[in-house]
C-alpha positions as a printed Julia matrix, in Angstrom:
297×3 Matrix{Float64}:
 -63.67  -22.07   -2.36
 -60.92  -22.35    0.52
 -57.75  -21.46   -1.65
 -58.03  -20.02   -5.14
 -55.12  -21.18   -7.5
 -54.25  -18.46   -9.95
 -52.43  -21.29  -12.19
 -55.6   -23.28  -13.09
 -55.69  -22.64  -17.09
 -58.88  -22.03  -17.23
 -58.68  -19.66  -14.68
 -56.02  -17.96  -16.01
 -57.73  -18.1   -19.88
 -61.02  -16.45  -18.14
 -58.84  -13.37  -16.43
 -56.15  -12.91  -19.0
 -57.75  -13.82  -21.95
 -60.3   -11.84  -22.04
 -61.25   -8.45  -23.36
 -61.77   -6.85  -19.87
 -58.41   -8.69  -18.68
 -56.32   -6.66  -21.03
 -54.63   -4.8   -18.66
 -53.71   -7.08  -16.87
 -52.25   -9.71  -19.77
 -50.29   -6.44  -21.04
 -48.69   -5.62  -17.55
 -47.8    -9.26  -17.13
 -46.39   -9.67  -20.68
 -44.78   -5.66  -19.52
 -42.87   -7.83  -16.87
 -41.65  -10.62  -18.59
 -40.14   -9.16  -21.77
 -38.89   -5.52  -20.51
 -39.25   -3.69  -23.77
 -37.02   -0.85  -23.57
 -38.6     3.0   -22.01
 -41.03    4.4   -24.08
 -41.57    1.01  -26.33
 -43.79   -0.85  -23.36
 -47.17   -2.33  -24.57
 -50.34   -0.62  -24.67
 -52.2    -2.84  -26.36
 -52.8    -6.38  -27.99
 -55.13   -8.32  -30.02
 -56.26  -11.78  -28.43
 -55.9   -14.12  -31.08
 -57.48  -17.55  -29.58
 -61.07  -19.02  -29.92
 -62.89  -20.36  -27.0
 -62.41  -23.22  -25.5
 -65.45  -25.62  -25.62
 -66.31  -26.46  -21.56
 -66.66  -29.74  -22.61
 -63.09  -30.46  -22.82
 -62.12  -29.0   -19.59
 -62.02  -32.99  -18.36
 -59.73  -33.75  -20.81
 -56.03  -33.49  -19.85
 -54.57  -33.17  -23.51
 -56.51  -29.58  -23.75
 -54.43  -26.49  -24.1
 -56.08  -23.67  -22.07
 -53.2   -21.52  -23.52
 -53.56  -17.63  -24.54
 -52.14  -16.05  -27.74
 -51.93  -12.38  -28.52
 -50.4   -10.1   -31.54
 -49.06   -7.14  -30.81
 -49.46   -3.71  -32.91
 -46.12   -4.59  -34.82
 -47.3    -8.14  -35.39
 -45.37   -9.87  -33.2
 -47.02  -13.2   -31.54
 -47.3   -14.13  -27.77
 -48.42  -17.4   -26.6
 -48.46  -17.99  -23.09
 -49.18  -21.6   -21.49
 -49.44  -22.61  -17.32
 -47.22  -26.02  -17.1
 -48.57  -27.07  -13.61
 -47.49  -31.0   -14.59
 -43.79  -31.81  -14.98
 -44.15  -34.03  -18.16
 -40.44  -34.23  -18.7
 -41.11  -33.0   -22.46
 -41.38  -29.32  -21.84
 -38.35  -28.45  -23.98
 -39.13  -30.26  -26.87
 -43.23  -29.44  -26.32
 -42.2   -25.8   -26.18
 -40.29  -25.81  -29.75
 -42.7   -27.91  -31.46
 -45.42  -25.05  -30.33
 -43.26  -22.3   -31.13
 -42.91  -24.24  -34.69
 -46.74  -24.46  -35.53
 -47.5   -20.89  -34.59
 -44.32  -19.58  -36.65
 -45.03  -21.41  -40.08
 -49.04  -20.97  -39.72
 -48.38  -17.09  -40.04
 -48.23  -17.88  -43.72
 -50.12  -18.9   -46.48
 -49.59  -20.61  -49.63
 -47.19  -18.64  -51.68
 -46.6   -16.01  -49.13
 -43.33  -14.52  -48.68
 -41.15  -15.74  -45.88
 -40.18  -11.96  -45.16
 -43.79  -11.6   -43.98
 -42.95  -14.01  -40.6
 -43.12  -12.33  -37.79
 -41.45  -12.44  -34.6
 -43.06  -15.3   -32.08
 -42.47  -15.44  -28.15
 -43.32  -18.38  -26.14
 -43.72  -18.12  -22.16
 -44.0   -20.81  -19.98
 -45.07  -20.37  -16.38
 -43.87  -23.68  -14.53
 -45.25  -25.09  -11.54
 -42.43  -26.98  -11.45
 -38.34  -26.58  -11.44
 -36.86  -27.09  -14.94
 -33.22  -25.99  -14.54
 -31.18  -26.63  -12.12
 -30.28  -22.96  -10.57
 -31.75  -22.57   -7.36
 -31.43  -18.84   -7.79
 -32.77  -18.1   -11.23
 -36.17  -18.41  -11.81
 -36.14  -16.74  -15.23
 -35.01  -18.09  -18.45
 -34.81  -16.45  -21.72
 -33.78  -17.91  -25.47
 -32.94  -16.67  -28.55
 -31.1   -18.25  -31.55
 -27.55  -17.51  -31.06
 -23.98  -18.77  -32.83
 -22.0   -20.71  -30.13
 -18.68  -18.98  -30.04
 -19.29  -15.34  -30.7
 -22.86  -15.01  -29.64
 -24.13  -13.51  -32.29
 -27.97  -13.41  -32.64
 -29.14  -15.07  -36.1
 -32.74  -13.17  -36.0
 -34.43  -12.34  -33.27
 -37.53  -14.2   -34.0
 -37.09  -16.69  -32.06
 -37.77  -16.12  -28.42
 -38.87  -18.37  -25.07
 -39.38  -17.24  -21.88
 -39.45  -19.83  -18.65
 -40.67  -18.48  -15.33
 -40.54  -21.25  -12.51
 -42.8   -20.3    -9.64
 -41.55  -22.73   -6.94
 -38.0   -20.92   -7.29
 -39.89  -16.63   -6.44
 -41.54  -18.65   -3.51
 -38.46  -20.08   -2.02
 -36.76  -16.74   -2.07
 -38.56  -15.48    1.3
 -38.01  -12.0     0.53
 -40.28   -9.09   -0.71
 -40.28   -8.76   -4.57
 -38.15   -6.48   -6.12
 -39.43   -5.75   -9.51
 -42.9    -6.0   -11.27
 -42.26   -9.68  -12.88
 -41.29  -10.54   -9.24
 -44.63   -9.26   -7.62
 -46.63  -10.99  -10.74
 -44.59  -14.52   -9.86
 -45.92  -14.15   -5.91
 -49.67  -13.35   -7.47
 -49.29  -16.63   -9.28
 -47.7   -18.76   -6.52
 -51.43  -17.5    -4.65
 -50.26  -15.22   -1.92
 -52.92  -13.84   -0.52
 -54.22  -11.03    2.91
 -51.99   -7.96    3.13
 -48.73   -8.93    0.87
 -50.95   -9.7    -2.16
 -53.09   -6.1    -1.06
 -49.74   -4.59   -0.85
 -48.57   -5.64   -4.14
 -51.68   -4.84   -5.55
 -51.57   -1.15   -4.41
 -48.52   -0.16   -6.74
 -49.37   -2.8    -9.57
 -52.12   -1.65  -11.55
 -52.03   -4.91  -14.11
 -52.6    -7.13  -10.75
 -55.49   -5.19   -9.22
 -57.25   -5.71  -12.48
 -56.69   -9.01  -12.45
 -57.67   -9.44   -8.7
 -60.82   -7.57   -9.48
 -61.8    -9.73  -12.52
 -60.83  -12.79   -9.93
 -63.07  -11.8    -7.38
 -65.99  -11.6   -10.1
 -65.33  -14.72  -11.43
 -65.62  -16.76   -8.01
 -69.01  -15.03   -7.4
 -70.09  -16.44  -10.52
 -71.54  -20.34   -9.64
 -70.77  -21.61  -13.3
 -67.76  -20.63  -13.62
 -66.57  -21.78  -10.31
 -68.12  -25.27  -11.76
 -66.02  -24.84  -14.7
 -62.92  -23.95  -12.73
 -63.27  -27.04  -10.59
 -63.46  -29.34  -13.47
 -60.43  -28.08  -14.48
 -58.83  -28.43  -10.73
 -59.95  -32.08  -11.1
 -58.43  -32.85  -14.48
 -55.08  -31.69  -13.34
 -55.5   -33.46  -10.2
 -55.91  -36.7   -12.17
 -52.78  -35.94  -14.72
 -50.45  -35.7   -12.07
 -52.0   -39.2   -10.23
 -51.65  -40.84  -13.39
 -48.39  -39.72  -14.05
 -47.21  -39.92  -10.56
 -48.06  -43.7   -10.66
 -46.59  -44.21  -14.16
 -43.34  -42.89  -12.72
 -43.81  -45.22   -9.75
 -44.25  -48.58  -11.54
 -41.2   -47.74  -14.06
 -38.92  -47.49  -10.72
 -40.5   -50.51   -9.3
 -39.25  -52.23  -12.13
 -36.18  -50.85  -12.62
 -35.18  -51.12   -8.84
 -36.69  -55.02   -9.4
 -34.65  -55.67  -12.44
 -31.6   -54.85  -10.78
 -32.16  -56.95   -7.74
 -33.37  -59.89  -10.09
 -29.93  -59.71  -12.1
 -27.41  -58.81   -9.52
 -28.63  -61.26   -6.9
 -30.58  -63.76   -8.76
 -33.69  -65.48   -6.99
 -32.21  -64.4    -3.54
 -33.95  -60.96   -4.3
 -37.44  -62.31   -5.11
 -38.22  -61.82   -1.4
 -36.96  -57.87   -1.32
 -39.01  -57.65   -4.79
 -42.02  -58.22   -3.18
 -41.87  -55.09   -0.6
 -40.3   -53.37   -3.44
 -43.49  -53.8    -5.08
 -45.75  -52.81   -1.82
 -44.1   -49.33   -2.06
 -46.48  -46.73   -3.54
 -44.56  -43.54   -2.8
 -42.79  -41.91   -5.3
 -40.09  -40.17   -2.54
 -39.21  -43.66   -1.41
 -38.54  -45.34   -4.5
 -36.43  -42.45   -5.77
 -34.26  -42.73   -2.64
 -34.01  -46.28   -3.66
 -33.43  -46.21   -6.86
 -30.28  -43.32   -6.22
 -28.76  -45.63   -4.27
 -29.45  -49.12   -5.0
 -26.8   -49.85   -7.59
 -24.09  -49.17   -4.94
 -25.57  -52.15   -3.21
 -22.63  -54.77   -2.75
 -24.77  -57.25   -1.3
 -28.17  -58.79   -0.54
 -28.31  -57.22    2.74
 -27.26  -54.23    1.5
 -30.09  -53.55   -0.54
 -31.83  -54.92    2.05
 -30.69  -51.79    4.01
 -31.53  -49.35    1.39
 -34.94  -50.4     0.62
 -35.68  -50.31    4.47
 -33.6   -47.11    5.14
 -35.82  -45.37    1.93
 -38.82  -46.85    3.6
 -38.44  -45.8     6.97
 -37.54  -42.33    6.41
């Protein structure tokens, strides 16, 4: 295996999900939700079943991880690699299921406990260059007054830590570099004050000796891979016919021409630049010009 990528799910499921990975998932979770001194975690209980390997083809599967801490509180944690433009509402609607299902029929409501959600992103969400960390909670608008606290999300971005080109500066810093797959003397470095991420390097290391589960791994490596081509050309043909429908109504059968090489273009860059700039096009030739300038560059 040339690269390893630390956000495969069902890599991250095998190493953090599992009953030898516990020290890792609890200095990662450590990180992310900086309980106050002398209230960090020490231990969870894993909560999730396993996943059958014969869904690791199938793109819909959730390779997440869920955990209860000793007071009860819930943890799910899911890897987003693919930017399905839903993560907002797909976050919430998780967040939902896994705070009603704490009860049963007839149980009392003051028996919910509080859930957290964390999302690590292989993909920029909000538009801050410099934050790569989001937390919410349920708040009122003017005063900011928190209505429980049982609602909480985290969002960690990963592209954002990598494009900061400095060393990390705190432990959720250092686990955001082991995720973005550093690797040779920074990730040895790291690993040297972070216990949580030597364990998980260790458990790594015995996982891609192991032939199956490198099998298993690349199965999942594959099904990703096909997601994002699939959605990567559904995104294509709805600006293809976007950028088409404009030309077809603004310039009439004039345009069939420049909607045929509007139609050759495959590349999702290209037809972005088009379609940011095509309805400024005050002519045929000047949408001419910005199909061939978007092509060309």
């Amino acid at each position: 295996m040339k690269r390893i990528n630390r956000t495969n799910d069902y890599l991250f499921k095998r190493i953090f999900g599992s009953e030898e990975g516990k020290d890792a998932l609890i200095g990662f979770l450590n990180a992310v939700l900086k309980p106050p001194p002398g209230q960090e975690l020490t231990s969870v209980e894993l909560l999730d079943r396993e996943l059958d390997p014969k869904y690791l083809l199938d793109k819909a599967a959730r390779l997440d991880i869920l955990a209860k801490t000793a007071t009860g509180t819930l943890v799910n944690i899911e890897v987003q690699v693919v930017n399905k433009y839903n993560i907002d509402k797909r976050t919430l609607f998780y967040w939902a299921g896994l705070y009603y299902g704490q009860l049963g029929s007839g149980e009392d409501f003051i028996h919910l406990r509080k859930t957290i959600t964390i999302n690590l992103l292989g993909f920029n969400w909000f538009a801050d260059a410099g934050k790569y960390h989001y937390t919410f909670h349920i708040r009122e608008d003017q005063t900011g007054e928190l209505l429980n606290d049982d609602l909480e999300i985290h969002f960690l971005e990963l592209r954002k830590i990598a494009g900061l080109k400095r060393k990390p500066q705190n432990d959720l810093e250092e686990w955001l570099l082991y995720f973005n797959n550093i690797q040779g003397e920074e990730m040895e470095e790291i690993a040297m004050g972070n216990p949580g991420i030597r364990k998980a390097l260790t458990i790594e290391q015995i996982f891609l000796k192991d032939k199956k589960e490198r099998r298993l791994y690349e199965l999942r490596e594959k099904a990703v891979r096909d997601e994002i081509s699939m959605l990567a050309g559904a995104r294509a043909e709805g600006r293809v016919d976007a950028i088409c429908m404009f030309l077809d109504v603004r310039f009439g059968k004039a345009s069939q021409g420049l909607q045929r090489k509007v139609r050759s273009i495959s590349k999702l860059e290209a037809l972005d630049r088009i379609i940011n700039q095509i309805y400024t096009a005050t002519s045929l030739e000047d949408a001419g010009s910005i199909v061939d300038n978007a092509i060309t560059r």
